[in-house]
C-alpha positions as CSV (number, residue, x, y, z in Angstrom):
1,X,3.4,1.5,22.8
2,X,6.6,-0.2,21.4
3,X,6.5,0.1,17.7
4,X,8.8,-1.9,15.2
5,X,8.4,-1.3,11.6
6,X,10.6,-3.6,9.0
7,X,11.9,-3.6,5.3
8,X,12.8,-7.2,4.8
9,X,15.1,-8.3,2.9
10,X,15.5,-9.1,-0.6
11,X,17.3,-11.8,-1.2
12,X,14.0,-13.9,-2.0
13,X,12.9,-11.1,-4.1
14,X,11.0,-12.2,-7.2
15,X,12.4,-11.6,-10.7
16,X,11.5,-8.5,-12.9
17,X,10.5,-7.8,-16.1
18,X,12.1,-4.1,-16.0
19,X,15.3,-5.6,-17.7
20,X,19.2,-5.7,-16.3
21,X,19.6,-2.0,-16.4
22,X,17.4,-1.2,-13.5
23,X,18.5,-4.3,-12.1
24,X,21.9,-3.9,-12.3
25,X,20.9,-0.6,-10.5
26,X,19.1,-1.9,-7.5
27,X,20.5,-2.0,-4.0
28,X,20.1,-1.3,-0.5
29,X,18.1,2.2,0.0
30,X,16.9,3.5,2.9
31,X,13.4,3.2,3.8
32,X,12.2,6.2,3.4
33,X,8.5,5.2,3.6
34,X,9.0,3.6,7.1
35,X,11.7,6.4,8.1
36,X,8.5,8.7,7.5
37,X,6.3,6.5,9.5
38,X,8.6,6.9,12.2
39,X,8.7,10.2,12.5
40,X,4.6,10.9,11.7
41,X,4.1,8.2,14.7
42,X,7.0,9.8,17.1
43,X,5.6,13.5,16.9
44,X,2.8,12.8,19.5
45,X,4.9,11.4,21.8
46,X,2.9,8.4,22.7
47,X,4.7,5.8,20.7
48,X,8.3,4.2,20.1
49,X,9.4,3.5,16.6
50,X,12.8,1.4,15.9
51,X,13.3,0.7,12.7
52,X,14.8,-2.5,11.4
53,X,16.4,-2.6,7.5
54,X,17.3,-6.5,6.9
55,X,18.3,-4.8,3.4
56,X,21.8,-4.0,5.7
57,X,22.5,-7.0,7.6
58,X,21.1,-9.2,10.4
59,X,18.4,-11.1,11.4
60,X,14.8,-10.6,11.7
61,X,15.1,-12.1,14.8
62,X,17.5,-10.4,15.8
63,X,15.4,-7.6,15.5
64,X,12.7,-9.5,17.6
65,X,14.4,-9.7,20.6
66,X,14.4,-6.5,22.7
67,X,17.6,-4.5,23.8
68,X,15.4,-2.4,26.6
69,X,13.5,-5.6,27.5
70,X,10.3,-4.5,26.1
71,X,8.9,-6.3,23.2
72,X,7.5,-4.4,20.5
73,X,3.4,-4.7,20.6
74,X,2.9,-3.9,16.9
75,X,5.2,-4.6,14.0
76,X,4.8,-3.5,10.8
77,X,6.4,-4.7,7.3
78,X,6.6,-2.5,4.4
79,X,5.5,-4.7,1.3
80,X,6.4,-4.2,-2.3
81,X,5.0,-6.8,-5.1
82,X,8.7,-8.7,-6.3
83,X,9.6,-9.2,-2.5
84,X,6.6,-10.9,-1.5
85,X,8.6,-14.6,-0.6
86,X,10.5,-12.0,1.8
87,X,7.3,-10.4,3.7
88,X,6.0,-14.2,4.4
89,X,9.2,-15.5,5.2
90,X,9.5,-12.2,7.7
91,X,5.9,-12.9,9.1
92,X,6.5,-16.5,9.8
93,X,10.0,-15.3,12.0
94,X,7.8,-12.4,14.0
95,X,5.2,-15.1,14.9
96,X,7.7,-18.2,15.9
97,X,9.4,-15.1,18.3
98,X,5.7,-13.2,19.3
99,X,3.5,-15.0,18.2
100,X,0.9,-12.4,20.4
101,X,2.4,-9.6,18.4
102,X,-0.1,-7.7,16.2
103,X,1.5,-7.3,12.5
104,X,0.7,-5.2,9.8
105,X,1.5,-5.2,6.1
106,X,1.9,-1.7,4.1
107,X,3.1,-0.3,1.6
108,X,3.0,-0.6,-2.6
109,X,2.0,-4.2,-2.9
């Protein structure tokens, strides 16, 4: 199984009470959550895992559309509370594209 897992972007992110020093201090991370997800999932050697950071650049849809011609048959979005907006805005995209794709929402939120 084709497996895409997602950190959407932030842009849409809502605001945050924690105050300008830890928002000054925000940026683009890696994943680390979904990195791990990847490799947990890749160990038994059943699965493929891409993982897509719109945190970096490009498109959800992008994403979306295969570059080994096989669509992914799960996606999953990592989900924290202030980015929300982001997650619906990223479902909405995955099911214009697939809309037979299973999705799946993890993560803090």
């Amino acid at each position: 199984m084709k497996v895409l897992l997602i950190n959407p972007r932030q842009d849409l992110a809502l605001d945050s009470e924690a105050g300008s020093p830890v928002e000054e201090g925000g940026g683009s991370y890696p994943p680390l959550g979904l990195l791990h997800l990847q490799a947990a999932i890749e160990t038994g050697g059943r699965h493929r895992v891409e993982v897509f950071d719109a945190c970096t650049g490009g498109s959800v849809e992008d994403a979306l559309v295969p570059t080994d011609c096989e669509q992914p048959e799960l996606v999953g979005i990592t989900a924290l509370t202030p980015n929300l907006l982001s997650v619906i805005e990223t479902v909405r995209q995955i099911r214009a594209t697939l809309p037979d794709t299973r999705v799946v929402i993890g993560g803090p939120h």
